[in-house]
Every structure is written in structure tokens, then in C-alpha cells.
C-alpha positions in Angstrom: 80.4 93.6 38.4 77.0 91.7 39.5 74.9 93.2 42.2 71.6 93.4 44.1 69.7 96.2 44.2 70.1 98.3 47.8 70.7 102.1 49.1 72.8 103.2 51.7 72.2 106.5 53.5 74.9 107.5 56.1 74.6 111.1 57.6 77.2 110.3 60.6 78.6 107.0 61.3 79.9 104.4 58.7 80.9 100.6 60.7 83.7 99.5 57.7 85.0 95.8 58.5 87.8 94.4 56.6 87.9 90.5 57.4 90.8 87.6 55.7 93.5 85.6 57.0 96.0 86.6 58.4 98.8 87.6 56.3 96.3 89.3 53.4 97.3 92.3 54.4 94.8 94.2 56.6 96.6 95.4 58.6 98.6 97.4 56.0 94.3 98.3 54.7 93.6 99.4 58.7 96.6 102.0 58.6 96.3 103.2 55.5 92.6 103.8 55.3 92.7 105.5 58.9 95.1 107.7 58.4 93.8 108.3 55.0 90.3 109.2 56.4 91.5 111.1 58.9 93.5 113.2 56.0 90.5 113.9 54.9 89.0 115.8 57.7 86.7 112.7 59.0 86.7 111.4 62.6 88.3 107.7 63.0 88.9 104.5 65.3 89.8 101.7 64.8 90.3 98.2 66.8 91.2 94.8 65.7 90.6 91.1 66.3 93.3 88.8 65.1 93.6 84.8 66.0 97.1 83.8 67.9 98.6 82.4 64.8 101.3 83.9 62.4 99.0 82.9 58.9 95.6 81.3 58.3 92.7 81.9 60.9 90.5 84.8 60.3 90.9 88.1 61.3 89.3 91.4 61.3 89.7 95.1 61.3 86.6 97.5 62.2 86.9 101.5 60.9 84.5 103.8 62.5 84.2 107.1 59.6 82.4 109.7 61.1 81.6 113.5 61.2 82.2 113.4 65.5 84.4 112.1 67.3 84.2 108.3 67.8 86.1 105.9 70.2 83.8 102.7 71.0 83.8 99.4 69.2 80.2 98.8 67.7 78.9 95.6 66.5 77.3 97.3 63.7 78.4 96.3 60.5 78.0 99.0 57.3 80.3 98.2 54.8 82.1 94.8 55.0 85.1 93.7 52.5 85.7 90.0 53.1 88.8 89.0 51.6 88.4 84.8 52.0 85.4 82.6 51.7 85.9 82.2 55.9 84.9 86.0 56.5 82.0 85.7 56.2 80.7 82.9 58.1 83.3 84.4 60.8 81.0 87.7 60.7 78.1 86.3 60.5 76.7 87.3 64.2 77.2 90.9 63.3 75.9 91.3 59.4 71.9 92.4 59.1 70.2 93.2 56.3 71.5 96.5 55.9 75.0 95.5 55.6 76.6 96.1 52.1 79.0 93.4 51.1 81.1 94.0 48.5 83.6 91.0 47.5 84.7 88.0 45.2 82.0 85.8 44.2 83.6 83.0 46.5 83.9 84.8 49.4 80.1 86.5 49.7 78.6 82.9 48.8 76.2 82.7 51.9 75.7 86.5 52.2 72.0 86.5 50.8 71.4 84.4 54.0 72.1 87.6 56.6 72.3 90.4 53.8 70.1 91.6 51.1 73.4 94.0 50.0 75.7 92.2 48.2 77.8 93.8 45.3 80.5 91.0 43.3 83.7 92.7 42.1 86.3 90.5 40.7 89.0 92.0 42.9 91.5 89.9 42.3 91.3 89.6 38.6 91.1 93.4 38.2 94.5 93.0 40.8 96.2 90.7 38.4 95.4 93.5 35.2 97.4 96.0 37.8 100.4 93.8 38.3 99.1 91.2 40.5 96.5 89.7 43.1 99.0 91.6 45.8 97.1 94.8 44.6 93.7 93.4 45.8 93.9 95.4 48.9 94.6 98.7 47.3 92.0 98.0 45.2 89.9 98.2 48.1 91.2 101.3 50.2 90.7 102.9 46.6 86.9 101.8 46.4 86.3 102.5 50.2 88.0 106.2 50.2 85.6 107.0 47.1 82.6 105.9 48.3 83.8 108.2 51.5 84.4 110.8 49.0 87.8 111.3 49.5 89.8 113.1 46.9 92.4 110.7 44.7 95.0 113.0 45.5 94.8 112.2 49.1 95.0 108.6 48.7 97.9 108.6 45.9 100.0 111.4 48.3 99.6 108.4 50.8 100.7 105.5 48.7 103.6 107.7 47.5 104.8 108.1 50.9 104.1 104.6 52.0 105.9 102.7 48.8 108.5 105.1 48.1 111.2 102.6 49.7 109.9 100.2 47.0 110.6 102.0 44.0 108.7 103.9 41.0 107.6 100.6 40.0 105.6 99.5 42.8 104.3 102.7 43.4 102.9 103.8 40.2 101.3 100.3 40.6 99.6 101.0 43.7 98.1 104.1 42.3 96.7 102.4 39.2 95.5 99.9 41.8 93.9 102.7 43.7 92.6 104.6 41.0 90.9 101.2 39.7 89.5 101.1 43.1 87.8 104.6 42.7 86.4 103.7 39.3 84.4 101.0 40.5 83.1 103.2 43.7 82.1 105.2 40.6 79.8 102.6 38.9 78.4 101.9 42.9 77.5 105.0 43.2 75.2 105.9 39.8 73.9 102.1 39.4 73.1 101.8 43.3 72.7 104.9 44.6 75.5 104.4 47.5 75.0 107.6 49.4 77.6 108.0 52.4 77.3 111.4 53.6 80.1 112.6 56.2 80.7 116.2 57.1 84.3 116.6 57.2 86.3 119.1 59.7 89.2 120.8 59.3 90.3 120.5 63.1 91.0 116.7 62.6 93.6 117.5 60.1 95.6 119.0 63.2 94.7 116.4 65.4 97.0 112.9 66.6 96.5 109.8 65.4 97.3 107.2 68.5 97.6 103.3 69.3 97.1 103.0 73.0 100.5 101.3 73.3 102.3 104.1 71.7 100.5 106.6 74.4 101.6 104.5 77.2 105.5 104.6 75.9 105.2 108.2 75.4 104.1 108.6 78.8 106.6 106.6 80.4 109.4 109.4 78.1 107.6 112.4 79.5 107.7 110.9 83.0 111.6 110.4 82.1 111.7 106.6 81.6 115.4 105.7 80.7 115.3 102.1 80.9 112.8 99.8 79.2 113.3 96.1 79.3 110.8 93.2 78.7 110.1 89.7 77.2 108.3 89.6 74.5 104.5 88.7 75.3 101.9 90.3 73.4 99.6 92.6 73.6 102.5 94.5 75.7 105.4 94.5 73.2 104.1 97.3 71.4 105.9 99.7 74.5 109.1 98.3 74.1 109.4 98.6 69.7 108.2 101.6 70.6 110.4 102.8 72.9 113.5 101.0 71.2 112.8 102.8 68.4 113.2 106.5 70.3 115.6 105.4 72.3 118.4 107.4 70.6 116.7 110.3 70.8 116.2 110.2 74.2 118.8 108.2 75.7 116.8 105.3 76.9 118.5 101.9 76.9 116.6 99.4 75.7 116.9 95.8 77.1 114.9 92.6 75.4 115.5 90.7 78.5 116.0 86.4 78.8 113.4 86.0 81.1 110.2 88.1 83.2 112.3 87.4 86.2 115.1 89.1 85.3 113.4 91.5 83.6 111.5 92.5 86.9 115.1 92.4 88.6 116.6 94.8 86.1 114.1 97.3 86.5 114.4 97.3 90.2 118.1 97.5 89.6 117.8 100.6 87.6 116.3 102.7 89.7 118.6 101.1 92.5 121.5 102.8 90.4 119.4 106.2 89.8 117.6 105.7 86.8 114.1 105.4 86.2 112.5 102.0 84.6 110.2 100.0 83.3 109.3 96.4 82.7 106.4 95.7 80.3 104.8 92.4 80.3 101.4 91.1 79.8 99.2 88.2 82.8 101.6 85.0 82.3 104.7 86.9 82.3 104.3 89.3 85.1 103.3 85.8 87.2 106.9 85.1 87.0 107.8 88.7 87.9 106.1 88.4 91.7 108.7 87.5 93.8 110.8 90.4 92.5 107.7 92.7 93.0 108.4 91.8 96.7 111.9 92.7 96.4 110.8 96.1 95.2 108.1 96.0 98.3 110.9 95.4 101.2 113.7 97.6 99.4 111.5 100.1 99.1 112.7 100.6 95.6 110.6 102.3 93.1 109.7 100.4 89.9 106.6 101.0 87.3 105.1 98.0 85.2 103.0 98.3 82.6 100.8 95.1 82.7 98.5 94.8 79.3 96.1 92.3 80.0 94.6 89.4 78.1 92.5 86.3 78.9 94.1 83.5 81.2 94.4 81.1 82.9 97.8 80.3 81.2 98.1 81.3 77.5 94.6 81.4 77.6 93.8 83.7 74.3 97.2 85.5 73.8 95.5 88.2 71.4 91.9 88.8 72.7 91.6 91.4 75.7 90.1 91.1 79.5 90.0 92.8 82.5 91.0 89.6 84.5 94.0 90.7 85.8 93.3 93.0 88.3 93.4 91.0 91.3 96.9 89.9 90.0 98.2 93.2 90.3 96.8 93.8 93.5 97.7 90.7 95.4 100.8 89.7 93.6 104.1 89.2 95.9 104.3 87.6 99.1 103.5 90.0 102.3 102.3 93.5 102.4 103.5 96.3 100.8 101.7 99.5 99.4 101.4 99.6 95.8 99.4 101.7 93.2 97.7 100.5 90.4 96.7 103.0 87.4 94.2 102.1 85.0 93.6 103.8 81.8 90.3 104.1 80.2 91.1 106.8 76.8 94.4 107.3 74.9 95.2 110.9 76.1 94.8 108.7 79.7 97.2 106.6 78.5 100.1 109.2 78.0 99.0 111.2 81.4 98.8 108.2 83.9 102.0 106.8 82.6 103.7 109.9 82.7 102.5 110.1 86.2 103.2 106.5 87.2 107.1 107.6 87.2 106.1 110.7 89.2 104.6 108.4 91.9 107.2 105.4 92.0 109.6 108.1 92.9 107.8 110.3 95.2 106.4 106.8 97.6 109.1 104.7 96.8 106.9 102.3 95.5 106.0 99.6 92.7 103.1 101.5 90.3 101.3 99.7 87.4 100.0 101.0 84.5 96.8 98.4 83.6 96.1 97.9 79.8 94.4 95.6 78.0 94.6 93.8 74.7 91.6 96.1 73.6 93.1 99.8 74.6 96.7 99.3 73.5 96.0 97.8 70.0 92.9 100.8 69.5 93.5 103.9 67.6 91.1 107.0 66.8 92.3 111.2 66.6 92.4 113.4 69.5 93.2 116.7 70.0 97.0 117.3 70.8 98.5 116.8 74.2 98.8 119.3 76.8 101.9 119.3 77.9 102.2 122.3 79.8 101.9 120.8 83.2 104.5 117.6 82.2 107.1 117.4 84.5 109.9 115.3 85.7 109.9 114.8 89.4 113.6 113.5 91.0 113.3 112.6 94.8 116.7 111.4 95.1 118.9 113.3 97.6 122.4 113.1 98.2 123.7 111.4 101.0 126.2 112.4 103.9 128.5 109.8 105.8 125.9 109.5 108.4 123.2 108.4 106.0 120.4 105.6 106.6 118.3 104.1 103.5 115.2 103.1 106.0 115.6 105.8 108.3 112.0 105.8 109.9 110.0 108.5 109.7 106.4 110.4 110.3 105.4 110.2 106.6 106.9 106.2 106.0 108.9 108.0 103.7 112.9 107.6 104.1 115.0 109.9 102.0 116.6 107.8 99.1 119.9 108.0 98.2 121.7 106.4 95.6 125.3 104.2 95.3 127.9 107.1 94.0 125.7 110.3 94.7 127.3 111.8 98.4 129.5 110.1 100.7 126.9 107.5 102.3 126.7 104.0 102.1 123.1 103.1 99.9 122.7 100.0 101.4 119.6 97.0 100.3 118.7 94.0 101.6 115.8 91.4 100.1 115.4 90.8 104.3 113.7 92.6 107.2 116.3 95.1 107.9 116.8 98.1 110.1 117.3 101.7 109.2 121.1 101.2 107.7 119.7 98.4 105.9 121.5 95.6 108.0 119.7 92.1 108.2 117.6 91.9 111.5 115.2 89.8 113.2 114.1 92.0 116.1 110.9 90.6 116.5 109.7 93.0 119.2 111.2 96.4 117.5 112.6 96.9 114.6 110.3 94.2 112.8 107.2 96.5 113.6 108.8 99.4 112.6 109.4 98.8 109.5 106.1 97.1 108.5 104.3 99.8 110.0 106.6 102.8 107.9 105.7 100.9 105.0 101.9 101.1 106.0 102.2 104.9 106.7 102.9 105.3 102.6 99.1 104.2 102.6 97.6 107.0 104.2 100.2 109.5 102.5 99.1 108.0 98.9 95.8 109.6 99.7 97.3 113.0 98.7 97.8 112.0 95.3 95.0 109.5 94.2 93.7 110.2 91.0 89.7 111.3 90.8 87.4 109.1 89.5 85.5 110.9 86.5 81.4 111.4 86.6 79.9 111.7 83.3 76.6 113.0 83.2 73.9 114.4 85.3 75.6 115.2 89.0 72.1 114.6 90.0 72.2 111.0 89.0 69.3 108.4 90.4 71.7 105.3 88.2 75.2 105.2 88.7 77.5 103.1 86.4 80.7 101.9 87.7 83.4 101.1 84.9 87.1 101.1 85.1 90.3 101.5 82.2 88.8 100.6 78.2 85.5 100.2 78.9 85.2 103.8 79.2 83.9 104.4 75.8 81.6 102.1 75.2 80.1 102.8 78.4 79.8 106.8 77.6 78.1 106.0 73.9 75.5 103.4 75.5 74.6 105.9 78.0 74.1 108.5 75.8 72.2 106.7 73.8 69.6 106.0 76.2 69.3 109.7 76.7 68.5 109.4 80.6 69.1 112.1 82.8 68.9 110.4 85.6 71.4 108.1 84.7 75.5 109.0 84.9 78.5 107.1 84.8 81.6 106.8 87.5 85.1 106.1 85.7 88.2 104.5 87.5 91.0 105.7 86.2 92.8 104.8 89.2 91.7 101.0 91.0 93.8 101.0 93.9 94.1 102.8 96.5 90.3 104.0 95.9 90.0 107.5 95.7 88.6 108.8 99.3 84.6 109.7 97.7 84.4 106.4 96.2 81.7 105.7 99.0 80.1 109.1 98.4 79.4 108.6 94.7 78.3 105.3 95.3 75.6 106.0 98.4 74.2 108.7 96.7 72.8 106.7 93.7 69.3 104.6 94.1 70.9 101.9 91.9 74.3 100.7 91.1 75.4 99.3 87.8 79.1 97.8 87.9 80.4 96.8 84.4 83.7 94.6 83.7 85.4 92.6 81.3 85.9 89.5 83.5 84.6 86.9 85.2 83.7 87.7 89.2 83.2 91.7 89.2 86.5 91.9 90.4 86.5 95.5 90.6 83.0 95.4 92.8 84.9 92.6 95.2 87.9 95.4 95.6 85.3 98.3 96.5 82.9 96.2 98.7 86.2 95.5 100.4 87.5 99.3 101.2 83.9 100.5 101.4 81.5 97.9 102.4 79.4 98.3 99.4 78.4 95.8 97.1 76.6 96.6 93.9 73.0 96.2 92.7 73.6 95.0 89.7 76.4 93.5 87.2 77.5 93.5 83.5 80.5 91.3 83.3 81.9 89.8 80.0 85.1 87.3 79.6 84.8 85.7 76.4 87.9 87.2 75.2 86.0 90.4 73.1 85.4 94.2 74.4 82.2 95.3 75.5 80.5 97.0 72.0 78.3 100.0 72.7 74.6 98.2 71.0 75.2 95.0 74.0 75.7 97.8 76.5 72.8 99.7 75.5 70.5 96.9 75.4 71.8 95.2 78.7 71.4 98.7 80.6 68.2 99.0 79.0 67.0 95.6 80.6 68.4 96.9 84.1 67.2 100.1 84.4 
């Protein structure tokens, strides 16, 4: 083992970043080590970067270690394992001097350049003495958990658990791998002086350990989803394994559909026939699913999509993450019709607003989305354990007499909604204008404005149940930032690193309709700050158009990466 002479001293935060092809492996490294860490009584997150290609390319996995709780993506590099010669040029951007790089001699080559911390260990070689260059990675997680100061036993009760479908063999050799991994963290830490010091907390031990996709499918059970279907399209698949793989449990069918468009149609039709559904789907394949979104607007039939974003036009980048699809969601389907659109900004948001999408779909009779991106459903870090004493399941279905009318009109723009089989009216539909028993019309001078004005009424009546925007920080603020759904976190650390009083932050966790104090917030500050991952702001265009305000000042990024907290900081630093 050749290194340089260096000396790390970590009292809260450790920036770990695992980088190789695809295919080497890291992601079995990123969910070990988490959940291994976490084991341990530290703090994690963790969020990925991964090229749009089965093997080859590079990709990377960052692992925040710390004694609080963490959540953002930094661009701070600590400890960096690169597992090809490519990693390293790849990472370049983000390694400094301080950056400890500890690989094969043919993949730091080039390190000195950016890094004065480079340590050689032959890990493949010392992989091949275990049982083969397979082990490398073990190796690793073995070397990383000890310089952590995590106890062996931790890390071989994980392996156990994780190989035991494998057999004795393969597990006994992960362990040697490991503990070969923890005698060379060992040698680090009495040649070089490697000093990362954590405090650990028992409360984390007790605590979940979430992706965002997995929060947004548990949401969609509590709000008593029993119909999932989609098209495979990442970053939104991850709701429908997951979901497939409770579905027993909680009798949900489970439908990988042929298309978007029939997916979108098979939703509708579930809750046509009583139950409740939804279609997952990222930007290109919702696109095919607007035509049915109007279906849903003129039936009036309730139906909740979970729409992950990533970077278009087109395929675009199929596995980076953008907030460029807002505008699709809002102006999607031909003609007006209400509509709400959610927008999750932490996990724990995740699992609430999903759970309340189904709650809303019912109660308005209306199409809700639930907007991800690429960045919040492939993040993890611990949180404390969901309340779930306010969780309920809302049923506004009522049952029909002989007399009944689907689009009876009302104060509210509310009809009562039957469905076919449950009471003794007819639960009729129709894709055209239609009058109250749902029979095709075109009475231009009545029944046409009507209708389009009950479905306006829902507007004003979705006022009652808009979810608040959340102010962090001083209520006495002079700068107001305006963020909406992932950027929430990186947007809370920035600020707080600047330590301004006068400075607080407004959080969207609902985009449309705009919660009624949205102007309020917004006039009282001396200076607005709007920050988006797109192109155009198009969150500011949506509130200068329901307010009239237009922002001071904007921090917009689309180059397919999340917004880490150090660009933040500095950028807000130059504005304000």
C-alpha cells in the first residue's frame, strides 16, 4: 500500500463517493454502506448519478455520514473510491485538495493533479487472495465502515443477511473480504493519521430508511390505492416494483400495461368501476396519456398520476432529474378542467401528499398529480417514523336510487358519484358534452354552460383543501426564497449556512391551485429569490399568472443535475 502523506479531520459531515461503470456493483456498495451506517447510529443520504445505459459509462454514488441529520446533495467530495481509470476524470470538477482518494494505481493516475490525498491499495489483487476481483467492493464497504468506526460485527451481521440466499461459501467470503477491508483502514489510520470523528445516536437505530419512490407507493396504499398500472419509463418504475411487490398483502392488482394510453384509460376505468388508481409514468410517457387526462376532465372521473420528472424534450436524459415538467402537468389535455398538482419536496412529503392525492381525486372528482423528479425518488436518507394517526381512507361514493343523475348540477360543481352495480341507478359516462344523466348534447345556449361552469365551481371549492406552503426561517423575513418539490433541502442547508436572519425561505408543496397567501408571503418580502431546476422559471411564470407578481431575481438550473447546497450558497450569496 503506497501513499502520500495527508490528515483528515471530520467532526460532522463525511462526502463519501463511490464512482465505476456501471455494472461494478455500486449500487449493491450504496445499500449496503447506508444501511450499514445508519446501523451504526450515524445520520445518512444518499443520491445517485447513473448514465442511461445498461454497462459501461460512469456512474456515481454520493454518502453523506453524519452526526445530524442530512438530506441535501453537496458537491463536496471527502472520501472518493474510484473503481475505473474513467472516475476520476468524471469527478474531476468536484475533487480539491482535501479529497482523500483511495484506489488501484490505474485508476488515481491523474489524482495528484486536483488532490494532494491519494492512498494506492491493490484492491483487486487483495480481491482475488479472497476468492476473486468480485470481492473488490466488499473490500471497500469494509475499509470505509472502519475508517467510520463501525464495529465488524455490524458489517458481517449485514453481509450474513444479504448473502445468505447464496450459500456458506459466498458468505464466509464476503466477510474475509470485509474483514480485509478493515485491516487496511487499520494501517490508514496509524501511518496517516485518518481521523473521522462522528458522534453516533441511538435514535437513528429506530428511525426509516426511505427511497422517495418507495414513499410515494406507500402513500398511494395508505390513501387505499388498489390499482397500479404503468409502462415502464424510468425514474417512475420504482412505484410500480414497489407496489407489485405488496400487492398481495394488500389486494392491489398490479397491471404493466402495453402502452401510456391505455394505461391512462385503465386508471380512469378503475375508479369508473369503484376502485381507486394509479398510473405512474415519467415526461414522454404521460405526453401520450393527455387525451385520456381529458377524458377524466369531462367524465368527471377521478384518477391520480404520479408523474417523476426528468429532462426532455423527447428522451432527452432518461436518468438525470429536472423540474421541466410542470407546465406539462398543468396544461396537458385539451379544454379546461380543474386539476391539482402536488409536489413533494422531503420523503415523509412523499408518503403524506400521496396519501392525500387519493383523498382529493375522490372528494373533487378530479385528475391529481403527484410531481417527482429523477432526484427525489431515487434519494434516500433516515427519518423519524411516520405518523400515521391522522391516515385515513376517504370513500365519496354514494349509492344510487332509480332516479339518479351522474352530472346532476349543483351549488358546490360537485355531483354525487355513483358507481355501475352499487343501487338501482343507471352510472352513465360520456367522453362528450353531456347533460345531467350523462346523455350526449349540444345545447349551446344551456346545458353547454352548465356544465363548463359546474366544472369551474370545483375551483373555488379546492380552495378548502390547498395544501400550505411552508416558511422556514425568520417570519420577519426582508429575502424571501421561493422553491418548490426536491429542491427543498438544498435550499434549507444553503440558507442556513449563510446564517441570515433576515433571510427565509417559502416551500411549494402544492403548485397548483396556489394556496390563497401566496401573494401575502410574496409582498411582504423586499426581495424575491425564485429557485428551479429548469429552464424558464416556470414556477415564477405560474405565480405571476394567479398573482401578478413577478420575481426579483432567479436561480434556474437544467443541465440534467440537482441543485448542491455549496452552488446555492454561493449563488444566494452573489444576490443578496
Amino acid at each position: 500500500m503506497r501513499t502520500s502523506s495527508f490528515s483528515l479531520e471530520k467532526k460532522d459531515d463525511v462526502s463519501i463517493v463511490i464512482c465505476g461503470a456501471a455494472g461494478q456493483g455500486i449500487q449493491t456498495v450504496e445499500q449496503l454502506l447506508t444501511r450499514i451506517m445508519k446501523s451504526a447510529g450515524y445520520n445518512v443520504f444518499s443520491t445517485k448519478e447513473y448514465m442511461s445505459r445498461v454497462r459501461g459509462g460512469i456512474n456515481s454514488t454520493e454518502i453523506r455520514v453524519s452526526s445530524k441529520r442530512v438530506a441535501a446533495y453537496v458537491d463536496r467530495i471527502d472520501l472518493l473510491i474510484p473503481l475505473n481509470e474513467n472516475a476520476i476524470p468524471h469527478l474531476k470538477r468536484r475533487i480539491t485538495n482535501e479529497t482523500i482518494i483511495i484506489g488501484e494505481k490505474e485508476n488515481i493516475k491523474g489524482a495528484f493533479e486536483c488532490s494532494e490525498c491519494e492512498v494506492e491499495v491493490p484492491l483487486s489483487e487483495i480481491a482475488e487472495e479472497v476468492g476473486g476481483k468480485i470481492y473488490s467492493n466488499i473490500i471497500a464497504i469494509g475499509l470505509i465502515a472502519c475508517l467510520c468506526n463501525v464495529e465488524a460485527e455490524i458489517v458481517e451481521e449485514f453481509l450474513r443477511k444479504r448473502f445468505a440466499s447464496k450459500g456458506e461459501k459466498i458468505v464466509n467470503n464476503n466477510i474475509a473480504a470485509s474483514r480485509r477491508g478493515f485491516g487496511l483502514a487499520d494501517e490508514l489510520k496509524q501511518a496517516q493519521k485518518i481521523d473521522i470523528e462522528l458522534q453516533k445516536n441511538p435514535r437513528v437505530l429506530d428511525e426509516l430508511l426511505l427511497y422517495g419512490n418507495d414513499a410515494v407507493a406507500m402513500g398511494a396504499i395508505a390513501g387505499g390505492c388498489n390499482f397500479i398500472v404503468g409502462y415502464p419509463m424510468a425514474p417512475s418504475t420504482g412505484v410500480l416494483r414497489f407496489l407489485s411487490g405488496e400487492s398481495k398483502d394488500f389486494d392491489i392488482i398490479v397491471e404493466q400495461i402495453e402502452d401510456e394510453i391505455a394505461g391512462m384509460n385503465a386508471a380512469i376505468g378503475s375508479w369508473y368501476a369503484g376502485g381507486r388508481g394509479m398510473v405512474t409514468t415519467s415526461g414522454g410517457g404521460f405526453a401520450l396519456m393527455s387525451e385520456g387526462l381529458s377524458l377524466a376532465g369531462v367524465t368527471e372521473t377521478p384518477v391520480v398520476i404520479h408523474l417523476a420528472q426528468r429532462p426532455g424534450p423527447a428522451t432527452g436524459l432518461p436518468t438525470r432529474t429536472e423540474q421541466g415538467d410542470l407546465e406539462l402537468a398543468l396544461y396537458a389535455g385539451h379544454g379546461f378542467f380543474p386539476r391539482i398538482i402536488l409536489a413533494p419536496g422531503k420523503i415523509d412529503d412523499a408518503f403524506y401528499l400521496s396519501q392525500k392525492a387519493f383523498i382529493l381525486a375522490d372528494k373533487y372528482q378530479v385528475p391529481v398529480f403527484i410531481l417527482t423528479d429523477n432526484y427525489l425518488v431515487n434519494l434516500y436518507y433516515n427519518l423519524p417514523q411516520l405518523d400515521l394517526s391522522g391516515v385515513t381512507i376517504e370513500n365519496h361514493v354514494i349509492k344510487t336510487d332509480k332516479d339518479y343523475k351522474r352530472y346532476k348540477l349543483t351549488g358546490s360543481g360537485i355531483s354525487p358519484r355513483g358507481i355501475p352495480g352499487y343501487g338501482e341507478g343507471l352510472v352513465g359516462v360520456d367522453s362528450h358534452e353531456h347533460d345531467e344523466e350523462a346523455h350526449i348534447s349540444e345545447d349551446l345556449h344551456y346545458m353547454r354552460i352548465k356544465m363548463v361552469e359546474k366544472r369551474l365551481k370545483k375551483l373555488k371549492r379546492l380552495e378548502n383543501d390547498v395544501v400550505s406552503p411552508e416558511l422556514i426561517g425568520n417570519g420577519n423575513y426582508k429575502t424571501l426564497l421561493v422553491g418548490w418539490g426536491s429542491t427543498f433541502y438544498s435550499i434549507k442547508e444553503a440558507m442556513e449556512l449563510l446564517e441570515k436572519e433576515e433571510i427565509s425561505f417559502l416551500h411549494f408543496k402544492q403548485v397548483y391551485p396556489l394556496h390563497p397567501d401566496t401573494s401575502d408571503y410574496l409582498r411582504k418580502a423586499e426581495k424575491t429569490v425564485l429557485i428551479e431546476n429548469n429552464a424558464t422559471g416556470q414556477f415564477g411564470k405560474l405565480i405571476k399568472l394567479y398573482t401578478g407578481i413577478e420575481v426579483d431575481a432567479k436561480i434556474l438550473k437544467f443541465n440534467g443535475l440537482p441543485f448542491s447546497v455549496e452552488e446555492l450558497t454561493e449563488k444566494l450569496e452573489n444576490i443578496v
